[in-house]
C-alpha positions, 0 to 999 in steps of 0.5 A, spaced: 500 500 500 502 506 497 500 513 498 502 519 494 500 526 498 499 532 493 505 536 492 503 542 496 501 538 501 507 535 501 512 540 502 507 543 507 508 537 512 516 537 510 516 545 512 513 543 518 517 537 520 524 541 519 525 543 526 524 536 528 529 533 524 534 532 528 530 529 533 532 522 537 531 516 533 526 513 537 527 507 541 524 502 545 516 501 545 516 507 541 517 505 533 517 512 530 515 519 531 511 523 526 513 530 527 514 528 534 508 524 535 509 517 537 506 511 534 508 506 539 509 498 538 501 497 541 498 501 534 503 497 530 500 491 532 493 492 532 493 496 524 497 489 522 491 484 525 486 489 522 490 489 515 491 481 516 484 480 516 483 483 509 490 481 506 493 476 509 500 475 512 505 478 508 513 478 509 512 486 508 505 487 512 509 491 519 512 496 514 505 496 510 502 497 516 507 502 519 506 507 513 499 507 513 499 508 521 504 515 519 500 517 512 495 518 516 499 521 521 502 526 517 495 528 514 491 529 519 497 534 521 496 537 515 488 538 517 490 541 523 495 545 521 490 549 517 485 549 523 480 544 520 480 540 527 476 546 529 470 545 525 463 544 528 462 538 523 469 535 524 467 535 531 461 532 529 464 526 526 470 526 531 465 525 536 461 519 532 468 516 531 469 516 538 462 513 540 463 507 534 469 506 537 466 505 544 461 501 541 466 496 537 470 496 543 464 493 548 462 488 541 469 485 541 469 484 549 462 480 549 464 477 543 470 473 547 466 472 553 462 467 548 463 460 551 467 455 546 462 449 544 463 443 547 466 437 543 458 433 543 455 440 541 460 439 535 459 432 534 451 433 533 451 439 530 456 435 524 450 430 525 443 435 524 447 438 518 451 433 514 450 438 507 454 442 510 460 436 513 458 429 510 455 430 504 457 438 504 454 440 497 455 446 492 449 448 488 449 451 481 443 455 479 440 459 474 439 466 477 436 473 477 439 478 481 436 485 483 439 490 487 438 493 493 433 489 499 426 489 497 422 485 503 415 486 500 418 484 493 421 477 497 414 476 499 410 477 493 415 472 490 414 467 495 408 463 492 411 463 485 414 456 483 417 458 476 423 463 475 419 465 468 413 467 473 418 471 477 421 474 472 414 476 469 412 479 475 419 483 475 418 486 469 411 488 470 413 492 476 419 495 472 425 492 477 431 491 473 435 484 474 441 481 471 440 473 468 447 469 472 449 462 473 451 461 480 454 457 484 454 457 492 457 452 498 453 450 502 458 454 507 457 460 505 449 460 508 447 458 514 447 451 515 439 450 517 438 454 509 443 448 506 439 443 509 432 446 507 435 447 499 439 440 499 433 437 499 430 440 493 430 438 487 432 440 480 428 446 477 426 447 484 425 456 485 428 459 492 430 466 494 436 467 497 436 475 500 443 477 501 446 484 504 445 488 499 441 484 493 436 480 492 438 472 489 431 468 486 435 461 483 432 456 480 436 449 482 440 446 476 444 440 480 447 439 487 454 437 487 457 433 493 463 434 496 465 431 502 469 435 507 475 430 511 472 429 519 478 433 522 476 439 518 469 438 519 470 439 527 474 445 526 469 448 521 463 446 524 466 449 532 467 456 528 461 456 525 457 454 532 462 460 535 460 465 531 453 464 531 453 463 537 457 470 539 452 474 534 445 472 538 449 475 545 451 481 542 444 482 538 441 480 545 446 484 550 445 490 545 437 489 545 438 489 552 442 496 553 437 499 548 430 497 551 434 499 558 436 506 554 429 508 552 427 510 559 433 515 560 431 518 553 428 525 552 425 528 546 424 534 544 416 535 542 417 537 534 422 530 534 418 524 540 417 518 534 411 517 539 408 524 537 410 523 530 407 515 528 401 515 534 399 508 535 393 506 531 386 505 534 
């Protein structure tokens, strides 16, 4: 990763950066200064995992980490030298940032307070889904795609059997789509949904709503691939863990919300109570 400051901005942060020059190299926990800013060992290590995670380990990634943690030093440097930390609107964003930070911080504690599953769980979690494990299957599917998340739309579609029909209902709705041929692992939906396509049979129609999208597949052919029984384990204790984390920070955070709202106070012209009245 690279990056290239426009020339101005560069010979600013040059100016800015003479009487310091001749500084101490740093030492210790200390990896290097910034402007006599310090970037210590601990921010270094933390902007390798993030980058880790998207990349993977590299040979170079402490230094690619390194100059990102300084680039960004030196340009927000620059927004301060011209006085933009001063602004109500960065304040603003400053102030979300800190507070998604918060949120990121207490996410990441509840998620490791999650239990670890036991071996039996394991065992028998691998047994209730063998699409994903023994008889784990690719499907490969004709496909309409439709971007953005339409729930009534998904609903509309839900009786209709054939992928003729569901196109027919697009196009008198005026949805655009895309025609596809796709293929999918078993492991990459929820084991309960693999078991539920796996027993379909060819030509079958199902819905698979994704992020930010909309997939209506007409089932070509399942294709078995059986996983080893030692990855198995390992596969199913990660996907049991990670759901299992998700529903204590869904649950925690529906908690603090409930909680929250007795410690809300609106303004009138903002109360949602005042604005969406119940219905009688």
């Amino acid at each position: 990763m690279k990056y290239y400051l426009p020339l101005t901005l560069a010979a600013a942060l040059l100016v800015t950066g003479c009487d310091k020059k001749n500084a101490a190299a740093p030492t210790g926990q200390v990896v290097a200064t910034v402007n006599g800013q310090e970037i210590t060992f601990a921010e270094l290590r933390q902007e390798m995992d993030a980058l880790s995670d998207g990349v993977g380990a590299s040979d170079n990634l402490q230094n690619v980490a390194l100059q990102s943690i300084i680039a960004r030093n030196l340009i927000s440097q620059a927004a301060v030298a011209q006085k933009l930390d001063q602004l109500p609107s960065t304040a603003m964003l400053q102030k979300k940032a800190s507070q998604m930070a918060l949120v990121d911080a207490l996410t990441q504690k509840l998620r490791e307070q999650s239990p670890a599953p036991g071996r039996e769980e394991v065992e028998q979690f691998i047994i209730d889904h063998p699409a994903s494990y023994a008889q784990h299957s690719v499907f490969v599917a004709d496909q309409l795609i439709i971007d953005g998340v339409n729930p009534p739309l998904v609903k509309a579609m839900e009786p209709i059997e054939t992928l003729e029909e569901i196109e027919a209902l697009l196009k008198a709705r005026g949805i655009p789509f895309r025609r596809s041929i796709g293929a999918f692992d078993a492991l990459s939906i929820s084991p309960d949904a693999a078991e539920q396509i796996s027993v379909l049979a060819p030509g079958s129609v199902f819905v698979t709503p994704q992020a930010d999208s909309i997939r209506v597949n007409r089932l070509r052919e399942t294709v078995i691939d059986p996983i080893p029984a030692d990855k198995q384990v390992k596969l199913a204790s990660i996907t049991i863990q990670n759901t299992r984390r998700s529903q204590i920070v869904a649950n925690k955070i529906n908690e603090i919300l409930t909680l929250g709202q007795g410690n809300v106070k609106y303004n009138a012209k903002y109360d949602p109570k005042k604005l969406n009245p119940p219905k009688k």
